[in-house]
N, C-alpha and C positions, 0 to 999 in steps of 0.2 A: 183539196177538199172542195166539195160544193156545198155553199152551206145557204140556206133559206131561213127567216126568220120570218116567224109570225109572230106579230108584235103589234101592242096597240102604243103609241106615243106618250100617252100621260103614265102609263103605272110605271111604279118606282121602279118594281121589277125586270121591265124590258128596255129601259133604261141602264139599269146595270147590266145586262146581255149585251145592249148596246157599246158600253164603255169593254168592256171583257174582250170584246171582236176587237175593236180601233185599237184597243193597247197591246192586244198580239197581232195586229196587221195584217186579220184575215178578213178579205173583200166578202162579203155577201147580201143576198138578196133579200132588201124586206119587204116582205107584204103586209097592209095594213087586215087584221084578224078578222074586223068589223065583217059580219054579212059571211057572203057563200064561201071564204074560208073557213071559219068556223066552222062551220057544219062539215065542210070535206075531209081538217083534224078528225071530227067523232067520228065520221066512217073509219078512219083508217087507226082507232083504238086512242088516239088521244085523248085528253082531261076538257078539252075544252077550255086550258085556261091558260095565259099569257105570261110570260111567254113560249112558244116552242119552236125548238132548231130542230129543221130536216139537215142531218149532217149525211150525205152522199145516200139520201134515200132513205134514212133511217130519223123518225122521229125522236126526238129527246124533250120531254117538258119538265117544267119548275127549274127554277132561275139556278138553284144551290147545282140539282145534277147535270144542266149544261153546261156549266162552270168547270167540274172536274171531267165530263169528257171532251169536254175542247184541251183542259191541261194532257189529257193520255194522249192525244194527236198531235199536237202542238205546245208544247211544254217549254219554249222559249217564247217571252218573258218569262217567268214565272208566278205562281197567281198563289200555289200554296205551299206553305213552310217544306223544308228537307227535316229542319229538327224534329221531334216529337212534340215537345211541348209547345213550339211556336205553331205548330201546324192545331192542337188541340185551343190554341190562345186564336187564333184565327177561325176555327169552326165557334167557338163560344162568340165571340164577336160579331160573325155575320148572322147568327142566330138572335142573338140579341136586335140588331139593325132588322132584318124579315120580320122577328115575330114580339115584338115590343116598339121598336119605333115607328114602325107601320102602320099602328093601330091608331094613333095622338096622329100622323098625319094622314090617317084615314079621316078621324073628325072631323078635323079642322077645315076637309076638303069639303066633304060627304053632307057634316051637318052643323058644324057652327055656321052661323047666318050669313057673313061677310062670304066663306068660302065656299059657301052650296049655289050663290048665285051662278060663280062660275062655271058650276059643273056641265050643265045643257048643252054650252057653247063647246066642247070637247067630243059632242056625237052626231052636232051639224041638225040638220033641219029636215033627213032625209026621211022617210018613212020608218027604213030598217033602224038610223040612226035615234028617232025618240021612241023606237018599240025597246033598241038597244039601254035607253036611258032608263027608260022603267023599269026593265027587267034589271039592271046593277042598283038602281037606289033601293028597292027592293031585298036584294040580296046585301049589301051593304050594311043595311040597319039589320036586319038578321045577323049578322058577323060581329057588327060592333055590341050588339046586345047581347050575342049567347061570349063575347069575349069575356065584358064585361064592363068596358069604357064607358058604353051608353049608359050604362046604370048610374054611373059618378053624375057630381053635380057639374056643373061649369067652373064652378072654383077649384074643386078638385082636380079638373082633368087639365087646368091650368097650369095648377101647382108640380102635375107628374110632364107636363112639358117643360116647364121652367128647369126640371131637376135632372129631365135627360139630356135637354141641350148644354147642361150647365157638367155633365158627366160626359158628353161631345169635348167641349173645352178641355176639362180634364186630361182625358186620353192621347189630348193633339198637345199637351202641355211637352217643349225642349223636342217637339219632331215632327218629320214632314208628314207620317203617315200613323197609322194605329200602333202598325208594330217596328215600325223604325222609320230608316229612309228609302224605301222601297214598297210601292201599294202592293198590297196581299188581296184576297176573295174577300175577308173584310171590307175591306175599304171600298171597292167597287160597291157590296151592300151596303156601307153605310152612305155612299153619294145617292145610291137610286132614292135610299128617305129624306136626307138632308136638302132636295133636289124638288123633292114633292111637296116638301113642307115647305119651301121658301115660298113655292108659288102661290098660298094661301097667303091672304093679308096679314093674319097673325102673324104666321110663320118667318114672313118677310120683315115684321118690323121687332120679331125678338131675335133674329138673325142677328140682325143692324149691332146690337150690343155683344156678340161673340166674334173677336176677331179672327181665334184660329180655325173656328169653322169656317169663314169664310174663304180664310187662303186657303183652307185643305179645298175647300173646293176649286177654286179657282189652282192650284196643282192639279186636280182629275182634272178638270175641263182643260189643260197642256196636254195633256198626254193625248186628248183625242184630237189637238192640234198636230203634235208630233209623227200621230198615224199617218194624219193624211200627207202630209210630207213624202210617206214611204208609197201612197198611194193607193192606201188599204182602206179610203171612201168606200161606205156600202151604196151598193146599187139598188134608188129607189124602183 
């Protein structure tokens, strides 16, 4: 296969695309989204939204369905259940990691104080790059406000971090991964939030107190040592 990623470095999402590739040891091309790719996706019918895999010419967007057409091509490792129920316990999972944990580390990035300083520095000093800033803080608070996040108080949105990382813990309770000792689609989505979130101040110092979040991660981040071993480094 030839596979091309369009991908911006910080979302959770192309992060998980990212780990997906190194753990099945397919080499591919990334390009940074930012600017005249962008625009060249919408001509050619894409979302416009990060990340998407040209796999042999053929675009693929949103993180869940590159996932399953990289498993119909390359289906060693394996990423989703043979069972029924472990394969439905895996789609509940990574749903849960995309469209609940996403949003607490959408905040904490986006609009709590400590971690919105960071965000500028993520799109560079370029023209396109603070035209690109405006235009995500903008759509950003529109997300988290029609979610619903925005609406909570600080204490409150504290309280639904405290209780999902503490439901992180839980899940990693007697194993290596979500659903045993073998990373699933889950777990690739739950490292791209666990991953985002750390990098906010918050994030990082409520980390500090979960220890089995932190070895789950520090196991994904092996596995894309092990890639490269095979020599399946993507080509910047």
């Amino acid at each position: 296969m030839t596979l091309r990623l369009y991908d911006w470095a910080p979302s959770p999402f192309c992060l998980k695309v990212r780990a997906i590739l190194d753990y099945k040891a397919l080499p591919y091309e990334r390009i940074n989204a930012l600017g005249k790719p962008l625009f060249d996706m919408w001509k050619r019918g894409a979302t416009g939204k990060f990340p998407t895999l040209e796999i042999d010419g053929e675009l693929v967007c949103d993180s869940t369905d590159i996932a399953y057409a990289l498993e119909a091509r390359a289906p060693e490792p394996r990423i989703v259940p043979r069972d029924g129920r472990e394969r439905a316990l895996c789609h509940a999972l990574e749903d849960w990691a995309d469209e609940s944990l996403y949003f607490i580390g959408l905040y904490y990035q986006w609009r709590e104080p400590e971690g919105r300083k960071m965000v500028p520095r993520a799109f560079g000093r370029s023209i396109v790059g603070r035209a690109a800033y405006r235009a995500f803080d903008a759509r950003v608070a529109r997300q988290l406000a029609g979610q619903g996040t925005a609406r909570k108080s600080e204490r409150h949105i504290r309280r639904d971090l405290e209780r999902q990382l503490d439901a992180i813990e839980g899940l990693l309770e007697g194993r290596a991964f979500l659903l045993g000792d073998a990373p699933m689609l889950c777990d690739f989505a739950l490292l791209g939030q666990v991953v985002y979130l750390a990098r906010t101040p918050v994030g990082e110092r409520e980390m500090e107190t979960r220890p089995r979040t932190r070895a789950f991660m520090e196991r994904m981040k092996a596995l894309r040592a092990r890639a490269e071993t095979t020599g399946a480094a993507a080509r910047v």
